[in-house]
N, C-alpha and C positions, 0 to 999 in steps of 0.2 A: 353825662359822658365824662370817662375820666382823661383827666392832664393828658395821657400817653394818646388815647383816642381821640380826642381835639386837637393835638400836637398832628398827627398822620394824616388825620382828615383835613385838615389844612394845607400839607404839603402835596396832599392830591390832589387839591382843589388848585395849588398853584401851578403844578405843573399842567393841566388841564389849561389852563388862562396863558401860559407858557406855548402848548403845540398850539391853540387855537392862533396865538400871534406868530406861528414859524407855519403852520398852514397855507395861513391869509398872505401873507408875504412869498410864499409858497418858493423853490427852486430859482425862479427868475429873478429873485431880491439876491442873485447870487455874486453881484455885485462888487469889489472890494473898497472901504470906505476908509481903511485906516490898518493899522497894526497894533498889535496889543501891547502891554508890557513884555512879555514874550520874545518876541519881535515873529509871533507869527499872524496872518491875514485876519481879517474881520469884516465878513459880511455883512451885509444889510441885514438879513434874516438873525446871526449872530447878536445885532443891535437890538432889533425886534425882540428876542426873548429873552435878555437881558431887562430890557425898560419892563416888558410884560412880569419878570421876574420880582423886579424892584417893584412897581406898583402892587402888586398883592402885597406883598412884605410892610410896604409900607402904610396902605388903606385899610388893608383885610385882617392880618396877621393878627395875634392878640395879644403879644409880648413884642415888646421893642428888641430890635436887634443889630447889630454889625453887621453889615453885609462882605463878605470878599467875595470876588467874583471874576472869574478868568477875563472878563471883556471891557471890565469899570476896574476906576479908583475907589479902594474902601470906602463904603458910607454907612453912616448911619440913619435906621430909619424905624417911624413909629416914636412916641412921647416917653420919654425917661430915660434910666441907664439900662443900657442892652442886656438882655436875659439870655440872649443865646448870642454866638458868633454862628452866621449863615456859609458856610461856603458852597459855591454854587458853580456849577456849569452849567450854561444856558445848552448850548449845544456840543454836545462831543459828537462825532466825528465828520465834523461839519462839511468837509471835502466828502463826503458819501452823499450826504443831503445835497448839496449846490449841483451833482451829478445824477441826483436821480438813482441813487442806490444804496441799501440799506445795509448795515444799520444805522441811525441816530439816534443819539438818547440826552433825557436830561440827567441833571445829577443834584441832590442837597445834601448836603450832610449839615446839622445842628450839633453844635457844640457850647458848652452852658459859660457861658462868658467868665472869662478872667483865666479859663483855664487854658494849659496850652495846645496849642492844634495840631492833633496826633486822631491815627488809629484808635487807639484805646481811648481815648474821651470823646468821641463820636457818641451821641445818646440816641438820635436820630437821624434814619436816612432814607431817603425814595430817589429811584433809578425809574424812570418813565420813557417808553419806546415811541420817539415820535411818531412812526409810520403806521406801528399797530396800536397805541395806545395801552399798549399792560403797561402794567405798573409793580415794582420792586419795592418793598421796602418793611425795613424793621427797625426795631428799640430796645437797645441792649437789655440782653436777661429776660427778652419776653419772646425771641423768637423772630424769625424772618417770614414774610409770606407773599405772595405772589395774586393777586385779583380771590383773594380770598383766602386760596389755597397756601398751606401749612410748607414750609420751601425743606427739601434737605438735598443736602449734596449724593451723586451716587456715592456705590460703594467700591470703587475701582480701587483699587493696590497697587497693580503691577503699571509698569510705564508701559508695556507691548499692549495691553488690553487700552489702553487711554486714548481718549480725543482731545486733543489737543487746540488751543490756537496760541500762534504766537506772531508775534507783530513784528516785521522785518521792515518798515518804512526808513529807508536814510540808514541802512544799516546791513555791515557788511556781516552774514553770519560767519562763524570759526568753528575748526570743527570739532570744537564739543561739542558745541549747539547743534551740531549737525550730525552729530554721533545719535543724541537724544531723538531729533524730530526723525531721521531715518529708523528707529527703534518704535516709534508711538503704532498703535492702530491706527490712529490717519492725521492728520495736520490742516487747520485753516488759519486765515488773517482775515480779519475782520476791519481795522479800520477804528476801534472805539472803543475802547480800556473800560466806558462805563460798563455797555452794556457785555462784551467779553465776560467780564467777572462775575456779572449776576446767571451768567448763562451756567457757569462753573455751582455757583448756589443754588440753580436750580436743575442740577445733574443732566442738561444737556448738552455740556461740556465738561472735560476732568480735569482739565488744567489749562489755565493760563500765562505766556512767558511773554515779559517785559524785557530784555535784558540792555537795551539802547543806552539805557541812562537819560531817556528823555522826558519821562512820564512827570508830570504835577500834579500836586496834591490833589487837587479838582477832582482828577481824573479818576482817583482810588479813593478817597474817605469815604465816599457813602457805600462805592459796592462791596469795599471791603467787610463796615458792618455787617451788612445781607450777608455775605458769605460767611461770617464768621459765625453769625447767629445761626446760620443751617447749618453749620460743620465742618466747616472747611478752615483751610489754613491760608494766610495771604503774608511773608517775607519781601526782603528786601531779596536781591540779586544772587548773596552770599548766605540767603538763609538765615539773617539775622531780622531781629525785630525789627519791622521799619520806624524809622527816629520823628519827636516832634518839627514839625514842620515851623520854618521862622517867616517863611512868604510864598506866593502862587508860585513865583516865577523858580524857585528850587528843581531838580530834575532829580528822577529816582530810575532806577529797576523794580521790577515784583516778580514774584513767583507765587501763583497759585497754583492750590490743589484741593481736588476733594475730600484724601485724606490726609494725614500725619503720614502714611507709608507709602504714597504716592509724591509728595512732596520730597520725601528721604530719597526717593528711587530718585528724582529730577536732580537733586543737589547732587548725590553720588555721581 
């Protein structure tokens, strides 16, 4: 099996080890035990696939690595100097899961240690749906795929054709924003930037809007890979490159798209 196919099978085997400990713990672990660096809530079940997180990584894994992780203090874990930087969401959109409604997902992104933690040096990444169980994920330059299947974004253009979601939590929209979602074929909120974006890489959404300024890296490195590998475009707010990241606790915009000229029509 080569490096790339031992690297993915691995990350599916963790998030697997990952739902089975946010199962067992299931909704009622819905608990609050603490606050995060953030300063937002942390559930029991949150704890749960964090520890479940860390132990594969740390037992199972095959390369030593750094861990960052929206719920822990960085660690390191496995024998030697760390071969990747892990950054991990155990759970996004945890407020959906503690209530019994979907989506949740997890998130990894693998990045080769020492380099900085950005979009573009993402090498590896898997997006895992707790409730259904698919699984997201690709390695740069070889393509994204989905429980097998080969991922691409649709082929939408225009913004009146597009489905959109855009995430309005703690946020007052203005009306550009609202010039565009009244413009789309239809508009939802989801609740979960992971799995939002992999829906956009797997052309059952056309676009994605962030525009809060709340999002953290967690929340985007890995789907962005997926998406970018099937075809899509993922920017910052203003359509710019999104920038390397110096810590979790950083807050961004995005804007996804399936294409390059569906993107342009969103920025316009």
């Amino acid at each position: 099996m080569s490096q790339t196919d031992t690297t993915l099978a691995h990350l599916e085997a963790l998030f697997l080890e990952v739902r089975r400990a946010v199962m067992r713990a299931g909704a009622g672990s819905a608990v609050e035990v603490k606050f995060n660096a953030k300063g937002d809530r942390v559930r029991a079940f949150d704890v749960a696939a964090n520890e479940a997180a860390c132990a594969y990584l740390g037992d199972r894994f095959p390369w030593p690595v750094e861990v960052l992780s929206e719920e822990s203090a960085p660690r390191r874990l496995g024998a030697g100097e760390p071969e990747f930087t892990v950054v991990l969401d155990p759970v996004d959109g945890s407020d959906n899961f503690a209530r019994g409604i979907a989506p949740s997902a997890v998130a990894v992104a693998l990045v080769p240690a020492g380099e900085p933690i950005a979009v573009d040096t993402v090498q590896f990444a898997l997006v895992g749906d707790l409730l259904t169980g698919e699984v997201w994920r690709a390695r740069r330059g070889r393509g994204a795929c989905s429980n097998g299947r080969a991922l691409r974004t649709a082929a939408v253009t225009l913004l009146e054709e597009a489905m959109l979601s855009c995430e309005m939590n703690h946020f007052a929209v203005g009306e550009k924003l609202t010039g565009v979602l009244s413009r789309a074929r239809g508009v939802r909120a989801f609740g979960c930037a992971t799995w939002a974006l992999v829906m956009v890489a797997g052309g059952r959404l056309d676009a994605h809007l962030d525009l809060r300024g709340r999002l953290t890296p967690e929340n985007f490195l890995a789907p962005s890979l997926i998406l970018a590998e099937a075809g899509g475009v993922v920017t910052d707010g203003e359509g710019k490159a999104l920038p390397p990241v110096r810590g979790l606790t950083e807050r961004f915009s995005v804007v996804a798209a399936a294409t390059p000229d569906l993107h342009a029509a969103l920025m316009r």
